[in-house]
C-alpha positions in Angstrom: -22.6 14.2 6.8 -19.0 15.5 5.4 -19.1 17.5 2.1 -16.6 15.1 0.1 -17.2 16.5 -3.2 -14.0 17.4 -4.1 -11.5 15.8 -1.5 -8.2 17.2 -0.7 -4.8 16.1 -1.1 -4.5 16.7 3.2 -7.6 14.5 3.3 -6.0 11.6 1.4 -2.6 11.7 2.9 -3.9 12.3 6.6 -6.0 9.0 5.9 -6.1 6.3 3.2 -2.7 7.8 1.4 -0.4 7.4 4.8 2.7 6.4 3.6 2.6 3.2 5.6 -0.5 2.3 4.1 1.0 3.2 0.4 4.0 0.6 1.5 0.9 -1.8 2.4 -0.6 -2.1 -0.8 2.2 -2.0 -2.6 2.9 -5.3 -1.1 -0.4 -6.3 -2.2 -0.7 -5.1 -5.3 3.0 -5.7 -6.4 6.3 -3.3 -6.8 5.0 0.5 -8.3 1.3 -0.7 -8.0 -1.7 0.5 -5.7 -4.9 -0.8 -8.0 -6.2 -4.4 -8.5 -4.1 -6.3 -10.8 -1.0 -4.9 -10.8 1.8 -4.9 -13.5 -0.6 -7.8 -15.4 -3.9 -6.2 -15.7 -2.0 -2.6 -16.2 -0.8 -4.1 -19.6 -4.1 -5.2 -20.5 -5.6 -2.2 -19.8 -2.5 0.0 -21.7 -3.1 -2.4 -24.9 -6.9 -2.3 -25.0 -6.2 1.6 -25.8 -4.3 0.6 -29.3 -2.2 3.9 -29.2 0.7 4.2 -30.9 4.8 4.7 -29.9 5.2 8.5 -29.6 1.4 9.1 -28.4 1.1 11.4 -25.4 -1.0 10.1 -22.3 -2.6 11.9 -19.5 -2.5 9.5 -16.6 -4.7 10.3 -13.5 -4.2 9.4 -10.3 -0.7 7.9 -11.4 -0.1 6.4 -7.7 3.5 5.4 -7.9 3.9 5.8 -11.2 3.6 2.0 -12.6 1.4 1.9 -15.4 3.0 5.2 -16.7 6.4 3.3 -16.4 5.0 0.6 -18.4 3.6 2.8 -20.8 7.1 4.0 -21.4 9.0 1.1 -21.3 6.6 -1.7 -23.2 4.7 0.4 -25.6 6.8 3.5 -26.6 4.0 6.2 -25.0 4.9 9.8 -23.2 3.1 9.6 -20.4 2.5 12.7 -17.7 1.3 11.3 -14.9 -1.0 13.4 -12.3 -1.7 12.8 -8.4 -3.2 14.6 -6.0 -1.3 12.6 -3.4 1.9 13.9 -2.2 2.7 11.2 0.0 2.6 9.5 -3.4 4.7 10.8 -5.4 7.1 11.2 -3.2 7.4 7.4 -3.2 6.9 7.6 -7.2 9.1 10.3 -8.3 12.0 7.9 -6.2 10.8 5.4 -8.9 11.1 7.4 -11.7 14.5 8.3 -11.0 15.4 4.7 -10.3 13.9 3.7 -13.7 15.8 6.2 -16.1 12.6 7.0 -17.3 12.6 10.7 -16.6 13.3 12.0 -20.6 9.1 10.4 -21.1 7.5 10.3 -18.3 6.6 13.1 -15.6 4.8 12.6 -12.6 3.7 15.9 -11.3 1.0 17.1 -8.3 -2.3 17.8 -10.3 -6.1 18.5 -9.7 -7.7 16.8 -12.4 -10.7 19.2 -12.1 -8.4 22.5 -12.6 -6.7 20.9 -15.6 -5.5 23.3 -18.3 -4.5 21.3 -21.0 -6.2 21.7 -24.0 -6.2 18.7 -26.7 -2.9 18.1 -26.2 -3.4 14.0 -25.1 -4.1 10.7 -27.7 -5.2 9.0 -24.1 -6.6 9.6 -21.2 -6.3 6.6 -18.2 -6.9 6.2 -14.8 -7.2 3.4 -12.7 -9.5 3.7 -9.6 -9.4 7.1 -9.1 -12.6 9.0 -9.8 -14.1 7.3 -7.2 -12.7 10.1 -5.0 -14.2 12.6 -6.9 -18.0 14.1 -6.3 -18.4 16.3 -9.5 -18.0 14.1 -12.3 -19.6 16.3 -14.4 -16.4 18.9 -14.3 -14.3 16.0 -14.7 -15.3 14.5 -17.8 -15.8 17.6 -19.3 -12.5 18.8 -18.0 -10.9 15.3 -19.5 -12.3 15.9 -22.9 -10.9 19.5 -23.4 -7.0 17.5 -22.7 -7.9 15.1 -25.7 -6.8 15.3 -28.9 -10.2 14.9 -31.4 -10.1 10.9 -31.6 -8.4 11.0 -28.6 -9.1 7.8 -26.4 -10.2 7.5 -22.5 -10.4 4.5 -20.5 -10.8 4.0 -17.0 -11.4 1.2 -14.1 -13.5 2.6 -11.2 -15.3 1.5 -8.2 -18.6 1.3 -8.8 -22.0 0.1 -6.9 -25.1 -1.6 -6.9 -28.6 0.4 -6.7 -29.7 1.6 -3.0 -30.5 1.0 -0.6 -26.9 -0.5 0.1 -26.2 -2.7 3.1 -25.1 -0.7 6.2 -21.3 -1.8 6.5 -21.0 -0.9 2.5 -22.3 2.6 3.4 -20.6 3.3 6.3 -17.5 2.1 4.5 -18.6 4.7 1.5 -18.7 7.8 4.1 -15.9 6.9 5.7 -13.5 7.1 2.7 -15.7 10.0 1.4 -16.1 7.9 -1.8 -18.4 9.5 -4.8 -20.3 6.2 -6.2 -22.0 5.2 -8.6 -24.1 2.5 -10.6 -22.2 1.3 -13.8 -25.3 2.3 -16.2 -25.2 6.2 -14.6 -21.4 6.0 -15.2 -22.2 5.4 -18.7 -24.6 8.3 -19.2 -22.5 10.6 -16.9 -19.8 10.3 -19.5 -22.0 10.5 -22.9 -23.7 13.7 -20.8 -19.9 15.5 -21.4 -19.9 14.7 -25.2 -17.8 11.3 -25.5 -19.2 9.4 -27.8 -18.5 5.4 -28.6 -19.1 4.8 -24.5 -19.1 1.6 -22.9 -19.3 0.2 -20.0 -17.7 -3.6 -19.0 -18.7 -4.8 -15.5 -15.6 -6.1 -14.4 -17.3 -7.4 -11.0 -16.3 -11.1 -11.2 -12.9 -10.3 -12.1 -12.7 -7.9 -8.9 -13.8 -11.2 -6.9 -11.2 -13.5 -8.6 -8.1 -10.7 -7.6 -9.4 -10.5 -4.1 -9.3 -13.9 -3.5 -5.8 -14.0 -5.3 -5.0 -11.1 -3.3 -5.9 -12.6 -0.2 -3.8 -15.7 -0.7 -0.9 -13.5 -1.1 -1.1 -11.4 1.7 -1.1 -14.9 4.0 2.4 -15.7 1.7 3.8 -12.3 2.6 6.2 -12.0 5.1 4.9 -9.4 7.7 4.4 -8.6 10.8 1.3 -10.4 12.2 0.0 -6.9 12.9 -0.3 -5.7 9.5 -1.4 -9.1 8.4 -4.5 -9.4 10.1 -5.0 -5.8 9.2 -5.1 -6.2 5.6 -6.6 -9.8 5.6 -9.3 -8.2 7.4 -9.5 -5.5 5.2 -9.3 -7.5 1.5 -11.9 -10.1 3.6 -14.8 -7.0 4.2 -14.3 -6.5 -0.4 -14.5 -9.1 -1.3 -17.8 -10.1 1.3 -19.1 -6.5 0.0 -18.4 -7.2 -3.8 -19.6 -10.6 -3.2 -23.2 -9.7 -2.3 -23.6 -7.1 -4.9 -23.2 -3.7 -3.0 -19.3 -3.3 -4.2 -18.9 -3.2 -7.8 -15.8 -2.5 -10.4 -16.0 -2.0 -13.8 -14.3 -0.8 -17.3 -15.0 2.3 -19.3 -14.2 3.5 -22.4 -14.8 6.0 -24.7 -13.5 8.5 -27.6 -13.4 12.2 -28.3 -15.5 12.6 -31.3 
C-alpha cells in the first residue's frame, strides 16, 4: 500500500489536480469553485465565522481562489489563500488579476504542515482539503500556532463511516490516497491540539441533496458526450457511496482559546 501521509503537490497535479480535470469541476461546481456548493454554500460558510471587515484569514487549500474572493468582496476580510496545487493557482492567480482583488487577497503555493505564521490570523478556513492530509496531528497543531488567541477555524471535510467500509469506497480511498476519518475522531483529533469550543455538524444529507443537484447540472451542461458520461459517472459512484453510509461530509468548528 502507498505511503500517502503527506501527499505532494506532483502527486495532485499528475492525478486528481490535472488542469483538465480543474476546468471539469469548475463546471460543476460553478465559475472560481472546486468544493460542493459553490459561490452559495461559500457564503454560508464565510458568515457562520462572524469576523469582522479588516480580519485576516488564512485560507487552505484555496483552489481557485473563490471563497477568498468572496471574502474580499462581500465581507471586507484579507484573505491569504494557500495551495499546494500549482496547476491551481495557476488558474487562480489568472482570477485574481481579473478580479482587482490583488491589494487583499494573495494566493501563494503553501504546505500547510510547514506553516510559519505565528498568531497572525482571526480565521482559519478550508473547504475539503484535509482530507489529503495523513498527520492531522501536525496540522491542527500547526493551524493553531497561525491564530490569533480567539481566533476562529472552520472547515468542511470528507469524512467516513466506521470500518469495515464497502470495497468500491476503499478502493476509491487508496486510489486518491485520501486520509479519512469518522466525524466523532475528527472532533477529538482537533480538541487533542488544544482548540477548545469544538463541534462537529454532519453535513451528510446536505452532501446528498448537492450531488443530486449536481448531477442534474452536469446533464444541462453543454459538453462533450465524453466528459459527460465521465463525470455523471463519477458524481453517480458519491452519491451511491454517501448514500449507503461509507462516504460522509461534515462541518467543524472551533476557537483558539
Amino acid at each position: 500500500m502507498a505511503d500517502y501521509s503527506k501527499i505532494s503537490q506532483n502527486f495532485l497535479d499528475s492525478s486528481q489536480y490535472q488542469e483538465s480535470s480543474i476546468l471539469e469541476y469548475e463546471l460543476v461546481y460553478g465559475e472560481n469553485f472546486v468544493s460542493p456548493g459553490g459561490l452559495k454554500l461559500a457564503r454560508e460558510m464565510i458568515g457562520r465565522m462572524s469576523l469582522q471587515p479588516g480580519d485576516r484569514v488564512l485560507d487552505v487549500g484555496c483552489g481557485l481562489g473563490g471563497s477568498s474572493f468572496v471574502m474580499a468582496s462581500e465581507f471586507g476580510l484579507r484573505a491569504d489563500g494557500i495551495d499546494l496545487s500549482r496547476n491551481m493557482l495557476t488558474l487562480a492567480n489568472r482570477k485574481l488579476a481579473a478580479n482587482g482583488l490583488s491589494a487583499v487577497v494573495s494566493l501563494q503555493w503553501g504546505d500547510c504542515l510547514e506553516l510559519d505564521r505565528s498568531e497572525i490570523y482571526d480565521g482559519v478556513y478550508s473547504r475539503d482539503v484535509f482530507l489529503h492530509i495523513g498527520d492531522k496531528a501536525r496540522l491542527f497543531s500547526v493551524l493553531r500556532t497561525a491564530l490569533h488567541h480567539g481566533g476562529k477555524l472552520l472547515f468542511t471535510d470528507y469524512c467516513c463511516g466506521p470500518k469495515p467500509w464497502n470495497a468500491d469506497f476503499a478502493d476509491y480511498v487508496e486510489a486518491r490516497g485520501y486520509s479519512l476519518h469518522t466525524i466523532e475522531d475528527y472532533v477529538g483529533l482537533i480538541a487533542d491540539a488544544g482548540f477548545t469550543r469544538v463541534a462537529g455538524e454532519d453535513f451528510t444529507a446536505r452532501f446528498i441533496e448537492i450531488l443530486r443537484a449536481d448531477l442534474d447540472r452536469i446533464e444541462r451542461l453543454d459538453l462533450d458526450e465524453t466528459v459527460r458520461g465521465k463525470l455523471s459517472n463519477s458524481w453517480r459512484q458519491k452519491l451511491e457511496r454517501a448514500t449507503a453510509g461509507d462516504h460522509r461530509w461534515a462541518l467543524f468548528t472551533a476557537v483558539n482559546a
